[in-house]
N, C-alpha and C positions, 0 to 999 in steps of 0.2 A: 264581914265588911273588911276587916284587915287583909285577906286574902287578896281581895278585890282591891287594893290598894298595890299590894306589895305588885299583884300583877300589872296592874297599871303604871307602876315605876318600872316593872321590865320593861313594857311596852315604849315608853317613854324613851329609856336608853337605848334600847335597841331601832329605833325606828322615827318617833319622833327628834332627839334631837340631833342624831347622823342628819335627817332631812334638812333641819332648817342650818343645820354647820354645811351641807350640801348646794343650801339654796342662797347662804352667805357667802361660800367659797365662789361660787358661779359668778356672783356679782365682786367678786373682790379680782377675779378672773379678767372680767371682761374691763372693768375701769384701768386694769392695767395691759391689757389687750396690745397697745400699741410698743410697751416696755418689751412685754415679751416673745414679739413677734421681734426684735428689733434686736435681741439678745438672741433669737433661733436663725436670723437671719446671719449675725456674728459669726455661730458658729458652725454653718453650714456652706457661708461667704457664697449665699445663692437668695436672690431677693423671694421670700413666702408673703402669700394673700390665704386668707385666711375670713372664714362670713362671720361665725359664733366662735366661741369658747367657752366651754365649757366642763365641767365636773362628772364622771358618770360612776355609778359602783356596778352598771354592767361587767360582768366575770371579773371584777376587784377594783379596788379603786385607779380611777383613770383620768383622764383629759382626753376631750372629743371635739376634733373639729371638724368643723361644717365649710363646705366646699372650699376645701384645700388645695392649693395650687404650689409648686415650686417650683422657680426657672430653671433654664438649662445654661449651659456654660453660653455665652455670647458666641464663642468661635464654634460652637458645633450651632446651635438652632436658635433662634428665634423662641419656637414653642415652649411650653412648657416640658420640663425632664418631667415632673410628675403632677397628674392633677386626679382629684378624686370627692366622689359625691360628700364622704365620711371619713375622716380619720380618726381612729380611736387607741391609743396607748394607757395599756394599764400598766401598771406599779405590784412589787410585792410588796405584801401588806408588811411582816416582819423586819425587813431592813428597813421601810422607814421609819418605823419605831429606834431602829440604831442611826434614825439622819442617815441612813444609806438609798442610793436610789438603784433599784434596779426592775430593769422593764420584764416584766414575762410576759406580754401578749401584743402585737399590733394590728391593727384589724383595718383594713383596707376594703370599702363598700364602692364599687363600682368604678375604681383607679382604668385611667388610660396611663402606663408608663410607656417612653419612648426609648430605645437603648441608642448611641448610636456610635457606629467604629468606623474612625477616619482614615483616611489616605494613609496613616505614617501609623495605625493599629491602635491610636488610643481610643480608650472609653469614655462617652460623656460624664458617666455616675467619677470618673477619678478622678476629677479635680473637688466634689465636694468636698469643705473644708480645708484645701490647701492654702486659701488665703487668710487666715487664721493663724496657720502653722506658721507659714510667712510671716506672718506679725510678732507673733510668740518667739520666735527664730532669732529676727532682729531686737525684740527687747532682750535676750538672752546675753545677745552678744554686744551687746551695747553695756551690761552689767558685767562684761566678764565672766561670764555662768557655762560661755559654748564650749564642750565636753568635745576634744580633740574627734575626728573620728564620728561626727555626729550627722553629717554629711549623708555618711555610706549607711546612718542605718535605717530598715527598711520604715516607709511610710504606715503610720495605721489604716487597716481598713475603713474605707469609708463608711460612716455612722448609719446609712442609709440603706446599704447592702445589709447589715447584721438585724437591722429593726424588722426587714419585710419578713413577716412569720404568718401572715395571712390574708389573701385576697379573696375577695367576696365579686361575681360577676365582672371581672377587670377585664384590660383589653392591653395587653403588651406588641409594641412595635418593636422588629428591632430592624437598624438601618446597617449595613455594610459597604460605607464610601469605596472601599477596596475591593470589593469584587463584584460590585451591584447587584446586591444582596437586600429584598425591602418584605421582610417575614412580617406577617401579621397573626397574632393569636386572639379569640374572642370568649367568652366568656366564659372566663378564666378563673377559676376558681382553685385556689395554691393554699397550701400549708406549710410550713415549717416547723419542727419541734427541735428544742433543745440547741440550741443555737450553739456554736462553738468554734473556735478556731483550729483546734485540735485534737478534738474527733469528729467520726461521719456525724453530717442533720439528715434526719428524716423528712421524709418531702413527700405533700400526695399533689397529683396536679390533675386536673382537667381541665379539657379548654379544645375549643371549636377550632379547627386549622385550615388556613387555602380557602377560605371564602365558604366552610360550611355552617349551616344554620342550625346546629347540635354539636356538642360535645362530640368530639370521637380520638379522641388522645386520652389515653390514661394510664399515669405514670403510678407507680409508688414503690419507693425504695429511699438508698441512702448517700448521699453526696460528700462527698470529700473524705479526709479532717484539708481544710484547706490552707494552712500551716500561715505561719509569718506574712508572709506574700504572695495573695490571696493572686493564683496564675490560673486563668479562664481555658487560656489554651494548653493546660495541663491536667485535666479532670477526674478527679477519681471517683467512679460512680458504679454501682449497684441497686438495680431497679426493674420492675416487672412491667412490662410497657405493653400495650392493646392499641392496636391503630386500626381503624378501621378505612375502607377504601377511599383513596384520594388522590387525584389524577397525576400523572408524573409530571405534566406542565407544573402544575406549581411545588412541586418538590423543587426542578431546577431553577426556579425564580426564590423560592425559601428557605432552602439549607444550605448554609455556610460551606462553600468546598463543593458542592455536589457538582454542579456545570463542570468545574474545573478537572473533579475527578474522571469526568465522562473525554473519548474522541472528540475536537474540535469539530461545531459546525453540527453537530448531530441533534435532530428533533423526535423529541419522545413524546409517546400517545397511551392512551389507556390508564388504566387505573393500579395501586399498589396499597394491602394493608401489610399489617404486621403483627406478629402474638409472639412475643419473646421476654427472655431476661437476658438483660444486658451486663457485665461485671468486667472492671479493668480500667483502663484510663480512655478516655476521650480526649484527641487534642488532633493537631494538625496534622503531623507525622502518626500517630498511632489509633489504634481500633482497638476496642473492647473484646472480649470475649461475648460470643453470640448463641444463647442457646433456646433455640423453635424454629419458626417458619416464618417466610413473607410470600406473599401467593398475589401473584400476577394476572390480572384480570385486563382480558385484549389489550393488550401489551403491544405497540407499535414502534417503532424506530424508521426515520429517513437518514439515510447515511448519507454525504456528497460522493465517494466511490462507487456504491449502487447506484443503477439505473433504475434501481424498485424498492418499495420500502418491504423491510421484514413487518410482519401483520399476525393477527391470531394467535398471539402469544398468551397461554391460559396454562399456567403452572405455579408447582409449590417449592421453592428452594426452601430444605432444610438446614439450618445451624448447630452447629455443635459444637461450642469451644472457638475457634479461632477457624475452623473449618467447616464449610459447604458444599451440599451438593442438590445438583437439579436431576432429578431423575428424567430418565426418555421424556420428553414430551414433543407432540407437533409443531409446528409452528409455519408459517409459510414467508417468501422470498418472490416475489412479485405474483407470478402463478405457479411457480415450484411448490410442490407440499416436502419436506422435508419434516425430519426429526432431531433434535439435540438430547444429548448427555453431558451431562458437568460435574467434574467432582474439584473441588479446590481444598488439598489439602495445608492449605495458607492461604491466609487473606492479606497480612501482613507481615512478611513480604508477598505479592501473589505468588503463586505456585498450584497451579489447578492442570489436569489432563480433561477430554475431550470424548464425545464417540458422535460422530455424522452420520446421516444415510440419508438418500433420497432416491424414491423410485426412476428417477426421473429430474435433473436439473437442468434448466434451459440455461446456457450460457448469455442470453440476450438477459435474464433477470440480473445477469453478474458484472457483465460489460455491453457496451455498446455490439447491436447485433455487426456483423462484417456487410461494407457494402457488397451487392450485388448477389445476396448468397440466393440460393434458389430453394435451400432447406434449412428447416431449424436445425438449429445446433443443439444438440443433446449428451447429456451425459447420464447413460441406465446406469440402474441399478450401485449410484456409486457411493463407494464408503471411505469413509477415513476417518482415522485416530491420531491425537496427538498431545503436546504438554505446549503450557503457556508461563513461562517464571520472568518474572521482575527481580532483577540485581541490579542494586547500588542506582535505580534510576532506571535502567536500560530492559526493555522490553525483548526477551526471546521465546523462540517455534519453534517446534520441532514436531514434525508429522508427517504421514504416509497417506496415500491414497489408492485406490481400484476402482474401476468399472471395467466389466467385460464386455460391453460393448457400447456404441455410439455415436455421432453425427457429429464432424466439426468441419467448420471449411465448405461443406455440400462432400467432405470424401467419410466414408466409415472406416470405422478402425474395432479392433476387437484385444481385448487383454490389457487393458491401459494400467501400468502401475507403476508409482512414483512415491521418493520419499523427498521432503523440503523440507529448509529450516529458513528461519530468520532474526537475526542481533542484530543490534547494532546500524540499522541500517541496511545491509546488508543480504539480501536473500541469495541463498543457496538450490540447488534443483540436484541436490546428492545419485538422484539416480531415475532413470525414467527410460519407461519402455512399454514398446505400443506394436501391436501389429497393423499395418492401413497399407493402402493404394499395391495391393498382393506383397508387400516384402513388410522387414520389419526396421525399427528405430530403437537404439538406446540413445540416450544423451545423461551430461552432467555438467552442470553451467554455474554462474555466478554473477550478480549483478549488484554494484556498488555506487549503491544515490548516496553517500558522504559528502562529496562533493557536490560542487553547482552541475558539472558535467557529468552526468551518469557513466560507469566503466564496466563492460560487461567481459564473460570467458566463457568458451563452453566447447566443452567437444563431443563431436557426435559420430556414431557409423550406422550406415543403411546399409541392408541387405536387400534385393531384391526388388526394389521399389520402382512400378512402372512412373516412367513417365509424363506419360499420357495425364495416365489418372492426378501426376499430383497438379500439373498444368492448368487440367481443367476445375480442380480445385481449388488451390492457393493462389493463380492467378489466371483467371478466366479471361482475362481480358488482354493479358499480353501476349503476343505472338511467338507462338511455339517454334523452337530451331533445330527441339532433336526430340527422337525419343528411342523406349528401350528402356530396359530393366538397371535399373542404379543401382551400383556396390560403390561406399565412399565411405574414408577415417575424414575428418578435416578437423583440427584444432584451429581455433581464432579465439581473435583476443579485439574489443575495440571500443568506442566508447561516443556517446550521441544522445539524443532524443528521435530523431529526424532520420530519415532514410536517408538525404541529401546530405547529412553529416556521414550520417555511421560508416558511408560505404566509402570515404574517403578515408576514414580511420582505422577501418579492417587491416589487421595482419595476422599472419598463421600460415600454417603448413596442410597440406592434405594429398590425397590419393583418391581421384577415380577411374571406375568402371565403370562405361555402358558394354550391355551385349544386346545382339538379336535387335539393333536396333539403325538408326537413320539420321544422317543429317538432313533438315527438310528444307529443300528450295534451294539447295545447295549439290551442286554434281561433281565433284573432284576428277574421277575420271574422265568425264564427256568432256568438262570443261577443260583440261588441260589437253586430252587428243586430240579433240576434233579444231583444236586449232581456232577456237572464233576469235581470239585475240589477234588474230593477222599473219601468223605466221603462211607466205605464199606457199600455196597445193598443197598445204598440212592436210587440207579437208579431204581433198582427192585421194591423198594414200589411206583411206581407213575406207576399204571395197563396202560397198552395201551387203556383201554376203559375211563379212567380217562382224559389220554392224547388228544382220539378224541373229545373228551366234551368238551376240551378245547382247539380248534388251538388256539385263537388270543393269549394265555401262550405259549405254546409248539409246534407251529408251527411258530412261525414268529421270524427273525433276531431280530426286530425292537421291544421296550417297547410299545405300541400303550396304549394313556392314553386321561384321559377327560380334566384331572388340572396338572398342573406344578406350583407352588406359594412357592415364599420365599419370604424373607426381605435379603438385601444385606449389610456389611460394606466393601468397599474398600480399599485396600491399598497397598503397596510392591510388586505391580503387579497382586495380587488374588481379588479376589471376595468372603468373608468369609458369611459363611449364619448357624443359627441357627434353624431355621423353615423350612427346604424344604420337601414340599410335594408334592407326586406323587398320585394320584386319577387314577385307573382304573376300569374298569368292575367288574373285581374278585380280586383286590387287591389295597392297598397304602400301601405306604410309608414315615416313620418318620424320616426326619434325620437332618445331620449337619454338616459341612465342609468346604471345598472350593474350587474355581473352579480358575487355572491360567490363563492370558493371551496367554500362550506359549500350550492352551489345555490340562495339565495335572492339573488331579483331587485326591481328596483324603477324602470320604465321608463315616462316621459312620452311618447305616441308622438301620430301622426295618420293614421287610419287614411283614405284618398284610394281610392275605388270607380270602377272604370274605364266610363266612358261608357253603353259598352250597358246594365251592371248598373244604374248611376245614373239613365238614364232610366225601364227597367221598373222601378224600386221609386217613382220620381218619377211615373210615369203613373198607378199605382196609387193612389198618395197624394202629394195635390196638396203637403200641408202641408212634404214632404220637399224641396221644391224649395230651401228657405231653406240648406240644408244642402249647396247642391252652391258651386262656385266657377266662374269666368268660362268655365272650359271643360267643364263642365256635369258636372262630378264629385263627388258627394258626399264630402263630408269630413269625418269625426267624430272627436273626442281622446278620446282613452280612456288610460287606464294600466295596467302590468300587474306586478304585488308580490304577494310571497308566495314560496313555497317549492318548486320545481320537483322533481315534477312538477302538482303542485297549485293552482299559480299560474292563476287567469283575468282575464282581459282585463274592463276593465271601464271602459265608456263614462262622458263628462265628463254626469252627466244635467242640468248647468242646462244645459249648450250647448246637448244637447238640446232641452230641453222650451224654451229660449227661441227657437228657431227655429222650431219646432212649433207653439207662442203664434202667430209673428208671423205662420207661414202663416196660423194658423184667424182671426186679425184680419183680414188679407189678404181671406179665402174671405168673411166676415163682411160685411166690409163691401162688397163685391161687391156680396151678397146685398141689402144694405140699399140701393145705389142704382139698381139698375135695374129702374127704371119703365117701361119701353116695355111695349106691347100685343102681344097677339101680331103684327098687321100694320104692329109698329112705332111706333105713337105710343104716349103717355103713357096709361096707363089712369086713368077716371075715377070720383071718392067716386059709393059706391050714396047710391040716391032718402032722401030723410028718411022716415025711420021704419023701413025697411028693416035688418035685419039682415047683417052683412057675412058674405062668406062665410069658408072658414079660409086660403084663398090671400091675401083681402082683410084680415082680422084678421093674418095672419103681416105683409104690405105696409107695416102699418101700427104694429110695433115700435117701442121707437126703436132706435139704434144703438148703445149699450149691449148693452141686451136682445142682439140680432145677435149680438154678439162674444159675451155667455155662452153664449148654445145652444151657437156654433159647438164653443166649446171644451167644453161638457156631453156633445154629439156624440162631438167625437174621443176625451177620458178617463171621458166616464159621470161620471152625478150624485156 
């Protein structure tokens, strides 16, 4: 029986009377309900609603309240900062035995918290409790008590951040007034251990992300020590993190920074998880150390510079530390199949190189196709490498590229190889070289958008390059004026958007050659001989047997030559030349002028007729002889202005007709001195009275008279 007693009194102590001092506390609780909401209110300076109060010895003794609510600061929401089905704070048992309080557990059953960061960066959770502090502050200094220097020192962490050590089923918002930024996490289930300001907490998290209906975030590792001045955008964290697939859309509508990190305007598609462990700081300017994988599942991007989105993006980027890379993988570019390699050995600063290839890339998937093209524009087999590093803010390139052969323009080319960079702004085209249209092309150019007005440089030399071919390629539609094999250096320098600019801007130096080739629609020779400009019986002295001896002069539209060569100065839209020369068969040309962008011309020349032609038109007509030079080559100035292809050549007519004069003076006066007889001697005046005959009457001109006929002869009365 005693036994039964003694136990009954354990029982008693241990269970009965905890119960009814439990069921006593509960009611001594709630009768003061209103006291002590009103003192949590004090010290929080955030008005709480609260349904029960009560008492629990769930995991130690505690206070549990039933649908708990607390507001948010007035100037950030309306809502409530925190509301939850259950809130439960326990007590260590042994300080309270020292009248100490201290909490080891808070337990959080189905909390919706709201976070939210303003325009100007602050957090709603910071002002709990600051009007408190305020209060405390001014009685301080009202006593004399404010400690110089009290001002500067740092604020305590808010009460509310160090309590939350466990959420059960929650649901955290967090808001970003600054970068519109509206994350939503769901059923959230967080732990905290060992609370501290000044070492790492442990932390395990789960929680549904982006609108999914299961868990698939799972975090656990260690956070901080987060010192004095509890700094969000300075985070020290170590943690093993499992994300499973979640569409990239709502990454850039839910991570802080991400939109912003990504090209303006750029819309992404497809899905992203992640298996890694993360160690180092997290904040705005810096990135952790990364070590695993995140693998990209149809992976999409629309760029505004593409005409096409890249698509089919299915790869695993590896982590290592502070460095990444993507191994080959496919990917496509409108209907281009391409390949990428990535290795980045920096993430922060970037600092990664590159490897490209495509069987096959269609320039219409890169840029706008060219009007009027007749063929796709291709680029086989082309490859390129290169490096991509971020300094101090500033994005630079550096890279080469190859294809041995390919379609641009409707012209092919073969051996395409080029190396380019870009800073600053500023792209470069370091070197480039292509064989096309039968000759070849190097260049090296620069082109500077710093400014509002773009300024570009580039100098280039062709070998070889027909005409024809580039004509009917690069512009199909404008009317062809020459053609033949191009050799040209040309430096220029100029700066525009617009053709209607640029070519007003153009200046530089250069040198061409054509050979084996033609001015077309255009006859320098015919046109200056045959006299259609008016010069009177020009047309007459050039015999029809002179003419057939000569078609490629006087039978053809077209100037048909061996050399085309000048030197060029550029500027105000013209092309000025000093030296151009014209090399034919039977003639060249000495001249000098200039040539418009807008095809109007305006050239001083000398057109120089080569011996044989110079003597049959000189045999023919005596008076042409005044017109040749010491090496017995006729030579006539002419000029040639107007609007190409309509421009003609057109002879200097005083030179003309003053050399023509001094022949038929020449012929003239011939005529008026020789006197000899037929057998040589001087013939003698008829008998008196005698009428002279018309040989004797001509004899007897004077020398005046002579010179008119001669010339009434050669141009008619």
């Amino acid at each position: 029986m005693r036994k039964w007693i003694i136990g009954g009194a354990i029982l008693l102590v241990l269970f009965v009377l905890p119960a009814l001092a439990l069921v006593n506390l509960n009611a001594l609780i709630n009768r003061n309900k209103d006291y002590l909401l009103a003192r949590a209110e004090e010290a929080l300076g955030r008005h709480v609603e609260v349904g029960d109060i009560g008492v629990t010895l769930w995991g130690g003794i505690g206070v549990r309240l039933k649908n708990f609510s607390l507001a948010d600061d007035p100037s950030f929401s309306k809502e409530p900062f925190v509301r939850a089905a259950d809130l439960q704070v326990n007590m260590k048992f042994l300080p309270l035995l020292r009248k100490e309080l201290e909490v080891s557990r808070v337990i959080l059953n189905r909390p919706v918290i709201h976070v939210i960061k303003d325009q100007n960066g602050r957090f709603n959770f910071s002002t709990v409790g600051q009007e408190r502090e305020r209060k405390e502050g001014r009685g301080e200094k009202e006593k004399g008590e404010v400690k110089k220097g009290r001002a500067e020192e740092p604020a305590a962490p808010p009460a509310l951040l160090v309590s939350l050590v466990d959420v059960d089923g929650g649901e955290i918002r967090y808001t970003d007034r600054s970068q519109g930024v509206d994350f939503r996490a769901t059923r959230l289930d967080f732990t905290i251990k060992e609370i501290s300001l000044d070492r790492p907490v442990d932390i395990h998290l789960s929680a549904a992300l982006f609108g999914a209906d299961k868990q698939n975030l799972k975090v656990k590792g260690r956070v901080g020590p987060f010192g004095p001045k509890v700094d969000l955008h300075l985070l020290p964290v170590e943690a093993d993190l499992e994300l499973e697939a979640v569409p990239l859309a709502s990454l850039e509508k839910g991570i802080p920074g991400f939109k912003q990190r990504l090209p303006k305007e750029i819309d992404l598609g497809g899905a992203i998880g992640a298996k890694a462990r993360v160690s180092g700081v997290i904040g705005k300017e810096a990135l952790p150390e990364i070590t695993g994988t995140i693998n990209l599942s149809g992976v999409s991007a629309r760029i505004p510079q593409l005409p096409q989105p890249i698509t089919d993006v299915n790869a695993k980027i590896d982590f290592t530390g502070k460095s990444a890379e993507l191994p080959e993988s496919p990917l496509r570019i409108g209907k281009s199949q391409v390949r990428l390699a990535v290795k980045a050995t920096s993430l922060a600063p970037l600092n990664l190189s590159y490897r490209f290839s495509a069987p096959e890339l269609r320039l219409a998937d890169l840029r706008a196709a060219a009007s009027g093209a007749q063929r796709p524009e291709l680029l086989k087999d082309l490859k390129s490498e290169g490096s991509v590093v971020m300094r101090d803010g500033v994005l630079s390139y550096r890279g080469n590229l190859s294809s041995p052969s390919g379609t641009i323009a409707d012209g092919d080319y073969q051996d395409l190889q080029g190396s380019l960079s870009f800073a600053g702004r500023v792209a470069r085209v370091e070197s480039l070289g292509l064989k096309a249209f039968g000759g070849a092309l190097k260049a090296e150019g620069r082109y500077d958008a710093r400014e509002t007005t773009p300024r570009f440089a580039a100098t280039t030399a062709v070998q070889g390059m027909d005409l024809t071919q580039m004509f009917r390629s690069l512009a199909p539609s404008a009317p062809q004026n020459i053609r033949g094999l191009l050799n040209m250096d040309l430096d220029i320098t100029g700066s525009g958007k617009e053709w209607s600019t640029i070519q007003r801007a153009l200046q530089g130096q250069g040198k061409a050659e054509v050979v084996n080739g033609a001015l077309l629609g255009v006859n320098l020779a015919d046109g200056v001989l045959s006299g259609a400009t008016g010069v009177p019986g020009l047309v007459s002295l050039i015999p029809a047997d002179v003419r057939n001896k000569y078609p490629a002069i006087f039978a053809s539209k077209d100037t048909e030559f061996k050399q085309l060569k000048g030197s060029a100065t550029i500027g105000d839209g013209k092309a000025r030349t000093d030296d151009l020369v014209i090399s034919a068969a039977e003639f060249e040309t000495l001249g000098k002028g200039w040539f418009g962008f807008d095809r109007t011309v305006d050239f001083r020349a000398l057109l120089s007729l080569s011996q044989p032609l110079s003597q049959d038109i000189i045999g023919r007509v005596k008076e042409m002889k005044n017109l040749a030079n010491d090496q017995g080559r006729m030579e006539i100035p002419f000029n040639l202005s107007g609007k190409l292809p309509g421009a003609k050549p057109r002879p200097d007519l005083g030179h003309i007709a003053r050399a023509m004069q001094k022949g038929a003076l020449e012929r003239g006066l011939d005529r008026l001195f020789r006197k000899k007889s037929p057998k040589g001697g001087e013939e003698t005046p008829p008998a008196q009275g005698q009428q002279p005959s018309g040989s004797q009457e001509k004899k007897k001109r004077s020398p005046a008279e002579e010179i008119i006929r001669g010339l009434e002869g050669l141009f008619g009365r």
